[in-house]
C-alpha positions in Angstrom: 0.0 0.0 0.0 1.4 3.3 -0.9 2.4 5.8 1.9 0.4 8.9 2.3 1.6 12.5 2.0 -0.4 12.9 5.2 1.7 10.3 7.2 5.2 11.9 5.8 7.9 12.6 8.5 8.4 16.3 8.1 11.4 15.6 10.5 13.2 14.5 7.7 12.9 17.6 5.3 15.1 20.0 7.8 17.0 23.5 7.2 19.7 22.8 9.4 21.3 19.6 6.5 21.7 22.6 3.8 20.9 22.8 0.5 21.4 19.8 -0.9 22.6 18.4 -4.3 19.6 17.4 -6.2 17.3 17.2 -7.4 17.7 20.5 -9.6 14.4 22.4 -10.0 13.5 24.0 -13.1 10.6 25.9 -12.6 8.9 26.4 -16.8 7.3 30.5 -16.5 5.7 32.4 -19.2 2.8 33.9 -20.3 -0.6 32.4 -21.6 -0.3 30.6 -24.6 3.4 30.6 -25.4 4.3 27.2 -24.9 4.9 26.2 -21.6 3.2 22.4 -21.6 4.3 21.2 -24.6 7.6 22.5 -24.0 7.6 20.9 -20.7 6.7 17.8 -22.4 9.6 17.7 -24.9 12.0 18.7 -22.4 11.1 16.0 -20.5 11.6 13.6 -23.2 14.9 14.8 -24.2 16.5 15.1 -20.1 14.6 11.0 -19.6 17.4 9.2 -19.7 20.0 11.2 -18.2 18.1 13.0 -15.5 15.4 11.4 -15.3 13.1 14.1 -14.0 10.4 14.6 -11.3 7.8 16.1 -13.4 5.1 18.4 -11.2 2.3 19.7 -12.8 1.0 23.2 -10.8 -1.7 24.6 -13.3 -4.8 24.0 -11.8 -7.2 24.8 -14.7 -6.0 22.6 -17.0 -8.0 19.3 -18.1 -5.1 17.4 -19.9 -1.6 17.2 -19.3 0.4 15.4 -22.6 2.9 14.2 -19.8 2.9 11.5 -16.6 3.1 14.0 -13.4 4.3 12.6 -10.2 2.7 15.5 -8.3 -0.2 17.2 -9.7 -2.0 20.5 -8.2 -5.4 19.1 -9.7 -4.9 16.4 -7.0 -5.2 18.5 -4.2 -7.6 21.4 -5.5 -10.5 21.3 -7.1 -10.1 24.7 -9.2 -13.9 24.9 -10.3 -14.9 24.9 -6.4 -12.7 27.4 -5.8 -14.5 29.8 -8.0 -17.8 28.4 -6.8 -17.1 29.2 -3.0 -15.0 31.8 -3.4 -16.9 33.5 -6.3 -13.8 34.2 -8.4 -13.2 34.5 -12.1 -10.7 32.2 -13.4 -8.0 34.1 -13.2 -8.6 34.8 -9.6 -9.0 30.7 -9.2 -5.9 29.8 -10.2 -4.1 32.0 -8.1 -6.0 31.2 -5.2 -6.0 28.0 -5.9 -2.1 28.2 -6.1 -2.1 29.8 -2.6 -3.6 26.9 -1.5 -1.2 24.3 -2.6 1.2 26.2 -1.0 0.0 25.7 2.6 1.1 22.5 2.0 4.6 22.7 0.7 6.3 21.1 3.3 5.3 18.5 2.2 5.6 18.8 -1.8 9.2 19.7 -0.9 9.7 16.7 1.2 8.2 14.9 -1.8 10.7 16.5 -4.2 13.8 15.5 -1.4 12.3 11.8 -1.6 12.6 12.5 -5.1 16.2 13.1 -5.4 17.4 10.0 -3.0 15.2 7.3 -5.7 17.5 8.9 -8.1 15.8 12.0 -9.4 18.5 14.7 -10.6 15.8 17.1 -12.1 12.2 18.4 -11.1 10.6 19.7 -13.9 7.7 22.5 -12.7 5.5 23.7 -15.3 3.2 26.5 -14.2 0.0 28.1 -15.3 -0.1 30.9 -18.0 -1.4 33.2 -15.1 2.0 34.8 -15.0 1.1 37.2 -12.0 1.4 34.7 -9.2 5.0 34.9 -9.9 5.1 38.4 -10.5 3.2 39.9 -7.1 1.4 36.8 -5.6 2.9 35.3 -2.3 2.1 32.0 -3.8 5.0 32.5 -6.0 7.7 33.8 -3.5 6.9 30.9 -1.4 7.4 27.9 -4.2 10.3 29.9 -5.3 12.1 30.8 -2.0 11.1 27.5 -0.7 12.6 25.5 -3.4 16.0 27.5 -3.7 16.9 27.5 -0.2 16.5 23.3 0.1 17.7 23.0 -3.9 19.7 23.8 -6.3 16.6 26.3 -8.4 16.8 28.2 -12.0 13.9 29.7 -13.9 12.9 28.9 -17.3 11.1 32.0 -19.0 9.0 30.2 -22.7 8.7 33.4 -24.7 6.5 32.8 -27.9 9.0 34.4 -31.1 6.1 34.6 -33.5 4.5 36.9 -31.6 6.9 38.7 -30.2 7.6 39.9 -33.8 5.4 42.7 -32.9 8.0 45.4 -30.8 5.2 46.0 -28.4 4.8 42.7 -27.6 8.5 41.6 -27.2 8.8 44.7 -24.5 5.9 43.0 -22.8 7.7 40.0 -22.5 10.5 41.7 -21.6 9.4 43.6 -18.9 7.7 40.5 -17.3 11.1 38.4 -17.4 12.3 41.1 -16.0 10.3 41.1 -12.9 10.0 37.5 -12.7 14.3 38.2 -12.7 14.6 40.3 -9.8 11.7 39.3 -8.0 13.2 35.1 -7.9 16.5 36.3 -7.7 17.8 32.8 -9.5 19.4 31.6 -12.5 17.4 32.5 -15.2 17.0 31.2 -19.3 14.8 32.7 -21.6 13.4 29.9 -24.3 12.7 31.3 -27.2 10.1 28.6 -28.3 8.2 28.1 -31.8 11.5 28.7 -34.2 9.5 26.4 -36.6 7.4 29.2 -37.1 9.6 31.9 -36.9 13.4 32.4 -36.7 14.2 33.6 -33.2 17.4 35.6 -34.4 15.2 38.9 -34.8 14.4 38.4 -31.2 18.9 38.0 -30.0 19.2 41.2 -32.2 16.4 42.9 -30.2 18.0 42.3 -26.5 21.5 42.7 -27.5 21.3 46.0 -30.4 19.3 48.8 -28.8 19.7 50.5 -32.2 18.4 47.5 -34.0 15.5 47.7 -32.2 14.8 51.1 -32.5 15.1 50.3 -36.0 11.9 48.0 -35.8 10.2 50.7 -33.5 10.1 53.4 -36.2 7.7 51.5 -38.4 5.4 52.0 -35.8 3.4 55.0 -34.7 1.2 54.8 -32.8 0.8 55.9 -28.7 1.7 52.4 -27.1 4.6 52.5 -29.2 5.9 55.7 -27.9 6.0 54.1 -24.2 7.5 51.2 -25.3 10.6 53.3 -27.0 10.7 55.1 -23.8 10.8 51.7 -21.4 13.2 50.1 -24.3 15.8 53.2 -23.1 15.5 52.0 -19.5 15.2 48.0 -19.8 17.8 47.0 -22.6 20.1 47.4 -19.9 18.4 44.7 -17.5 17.6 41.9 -20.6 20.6 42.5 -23.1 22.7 39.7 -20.9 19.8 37.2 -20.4 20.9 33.7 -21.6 18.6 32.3 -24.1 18.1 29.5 -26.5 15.6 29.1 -29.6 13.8 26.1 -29.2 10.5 24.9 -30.9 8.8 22.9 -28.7 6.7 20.8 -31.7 9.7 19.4 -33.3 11.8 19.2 -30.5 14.8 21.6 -32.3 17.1 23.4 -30.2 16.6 21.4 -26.8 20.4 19.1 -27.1 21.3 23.3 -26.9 18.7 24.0 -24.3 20.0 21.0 -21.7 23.5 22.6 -22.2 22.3 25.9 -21.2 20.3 24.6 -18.2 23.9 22.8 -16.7 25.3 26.1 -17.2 22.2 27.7 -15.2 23.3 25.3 -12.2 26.8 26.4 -12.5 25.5 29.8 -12.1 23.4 29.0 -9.2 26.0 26.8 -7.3 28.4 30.0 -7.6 26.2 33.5 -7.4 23.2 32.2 -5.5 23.5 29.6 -3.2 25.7 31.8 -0.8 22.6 34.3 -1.0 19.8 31.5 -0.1 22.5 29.9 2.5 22.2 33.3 3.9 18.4 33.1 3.9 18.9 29.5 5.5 20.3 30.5 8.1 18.5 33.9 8.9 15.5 31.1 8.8 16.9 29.0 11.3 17.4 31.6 14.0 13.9 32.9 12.9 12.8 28.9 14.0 14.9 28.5 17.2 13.6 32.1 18.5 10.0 32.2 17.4 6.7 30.7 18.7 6.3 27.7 17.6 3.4 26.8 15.2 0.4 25.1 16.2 -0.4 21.4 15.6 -4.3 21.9 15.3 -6.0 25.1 13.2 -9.8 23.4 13.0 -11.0 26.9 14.4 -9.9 28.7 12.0 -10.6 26.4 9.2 -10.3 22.7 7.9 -7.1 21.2 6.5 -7.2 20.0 3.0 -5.3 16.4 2.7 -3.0 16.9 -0.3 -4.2 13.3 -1.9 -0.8 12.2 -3.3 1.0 9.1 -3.4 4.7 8.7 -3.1 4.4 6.1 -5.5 5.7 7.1 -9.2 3.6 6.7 -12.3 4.2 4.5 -15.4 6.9 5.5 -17.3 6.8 7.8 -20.5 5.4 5.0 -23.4 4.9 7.5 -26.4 3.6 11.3 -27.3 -0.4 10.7 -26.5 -0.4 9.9 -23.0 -2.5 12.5 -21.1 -3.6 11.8 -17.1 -7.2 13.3 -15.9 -7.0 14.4 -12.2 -9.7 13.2 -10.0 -11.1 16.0 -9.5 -12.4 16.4 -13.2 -13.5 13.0 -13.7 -17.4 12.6 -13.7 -18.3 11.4 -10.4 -21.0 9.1 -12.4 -22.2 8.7 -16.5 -25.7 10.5 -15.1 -24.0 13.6 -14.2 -21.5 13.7 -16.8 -25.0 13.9 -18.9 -26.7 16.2 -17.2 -23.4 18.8 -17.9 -24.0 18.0 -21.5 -27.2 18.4 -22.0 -27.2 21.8 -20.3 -24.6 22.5 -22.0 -26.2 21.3 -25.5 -29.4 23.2 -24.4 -27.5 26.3 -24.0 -25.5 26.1 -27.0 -28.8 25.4 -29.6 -30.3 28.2 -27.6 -27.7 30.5 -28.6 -27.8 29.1 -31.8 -31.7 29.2 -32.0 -31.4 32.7 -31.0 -28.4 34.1 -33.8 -30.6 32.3 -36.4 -33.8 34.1 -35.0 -32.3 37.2 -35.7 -30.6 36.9 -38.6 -33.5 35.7 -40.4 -35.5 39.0 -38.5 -32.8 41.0 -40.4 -33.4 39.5 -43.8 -36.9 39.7 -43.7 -36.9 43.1 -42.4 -34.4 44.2 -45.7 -36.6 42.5 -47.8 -39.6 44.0 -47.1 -38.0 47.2 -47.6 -37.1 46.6 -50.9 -40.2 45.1 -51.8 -41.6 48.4 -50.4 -39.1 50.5 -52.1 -40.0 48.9 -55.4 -43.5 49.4 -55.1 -43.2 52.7 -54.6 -41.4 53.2 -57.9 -43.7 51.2 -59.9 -46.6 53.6 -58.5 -44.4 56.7 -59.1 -43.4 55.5 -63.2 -47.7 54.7 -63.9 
């Protein structure tokens, strides 16, 4: 019988041992629609064999993962009742729903240490395209901090290059890496992802040639364009030494260059950052030894939510098509799987009832006029 998270020895996960060794966790960022899953999914193909990574899956909105998670935030919170109870719009469920999951990350980062001893060298994070709970939500500091003060942490930013042809665009993206830089204070990569689509060397010439890019902003004209020459003066400074790597996701191009860029990432963290969150260790510790202590029991103040996990790790990667559905979203039975789709199928040939209503309404209406405008011409030429 598989051990539950409930029953893990948080003894075990402890400050004082350092930060240890592995595994390495690359936490996948960027904004909606750019990438991020399927990029997580290749990048776990290519890093199987020789890391074979812990893959956690922390979008909470999702239905279908293309990937076998070992930890899976759909597991532990059911995002639709979030917004139900809460009475949230989907954006505001995710990130809600991510501050949730970390009330329990002592144990998802016991799980990850438990990861590394059964021979895990990577965990693989992917993250939802709600970019702002690592921008200004706590949710964010606290996977972040927590993770990079027990193990070695970097940050991989997915920016999409066909879209980021536009200049106004590609300063948006910029000024969220950006953030997402100083705010994680860790190693940081920027994957420039879909170079099937479109070359990403545009995009190199953009962070590194402020004149080059001022080039591309005088074709445009128009007021947002102004402000983002004016923050391009400001921020070239900040992203022209980013490392980065085209990549394209589909086809899997770029990502023998992409692994070689992550090892250097760790490099950069063992050297420039670990002293900082050794620091932070420490400064933790003393916190520990000289505060209260917390309680054992908070059932006044509300109910603890079991995470639902096992330690137990799934079947191994067999092909492209494997997608998991989390418990949560499975129909409880087949009769109310098809009650949701016949409301939903009402709904729908309402809508559909209703467009054809009116558009019929509005030819009737034009011909009638016509017939009406002809009449009156025939009376007019007798």
């Amino acid at each position: 019988m598989a051990e539950g998270v409930e029953s893990i020895n948080l003894e075990a996960l402890s400050l004082s041992e350092g930060i240890r060794e592995s595994p390495v966790c690359i936490l996948v960022l960027g904004m909606a629609g750019s990438g991020k899953t399927t990029f997580t999914q290749k990048l776990i193909q290519h890093a199987q064999e020789k890391f074979n990574p812990y893959v956690v899956n922390l979008d909470p909105a999702c239905r279908e993962v293309p990937y076998a998670a070992h930890v899976d935030i759909r597991d532990t919170v059911n995002y639709r009742e979030v917004m139900k109870q809460y009475q949230l719009g989907p954006n505001g469920g995710i990130v809600t729903a991510l501050n949730m999951f970390t009330t329990k990350m002592a144990q998802f980062a016991e799980l990850v240490r438990r990861a590394g001893e059964r021979g895990h060298k990577w965990c693989v994070i992917d993250t939802p395209g709600q970019i702002e709970v690592f921008t200004w939500s706590a949710s964010g500091s606290i996977i972040t901090e927590g993770l990079a003060t027990m193990f070695p942490t970097i940050v991989i930013y997915v920016m999409d290059v066909e879209r980021s042809a536009c200049p106004t665009t590609f300063m948006s993206n910029m000024l969220y890496a950006c953030s997402i830089l100083y705010k994680t204070r860790l190693p940081f990569l920027v994957a420039l992802n879909k170079i099937d689509l479109k070359d990403c060397g545009f995009v190199m010439d953009w962070m590194t040639d402020f004149e080059a890019f001022q080039e591309a902003q005088e074709e445009e004209h128009s007021f947002v364009s102004n402000l983002t020459r004016t923050m391009s003066l400001t921020l070239d400074t900040f992203y022209e030494n980013l490392r980065t790597c085209g990549v394209s996701a589909k086809t899997g191009v770029g990502f023998a260059q992409l692994l070689a860029k992550i090892l250097e990432s760790v490099d950069e963290y063992e050297t420039d950052f670990k002293p900082v969150y050794e620091k932070k260790r420490q400064e933790r510790l003393a916190q520990s030894a000289t505060g209260p202590k917390p309680v054992d029991h908070v059932e006044e103040d509300g109910v603890a939510v079991p995470l639902g996990l096992s330690l137990q790790d799934p079947p191994p990667l067999t092909g492209n098509s494997i997608f998991l559905m989390a418990p949560s979203l499975v129909p409880q039975s087949a009769e109310n799987e098809d009650e949701e789709e016949m409301e939903e199928d009402a709904k729908g040939t309402a809508e559909d009832q209703n467009f054809h209503s009116f558009v019929q309404n509005h030819l009737t209406a034009q011909q009638s006029k016509r017939d009406k405008l002809q009449l009156e011409q025939e009376q007019a030429q007798q």
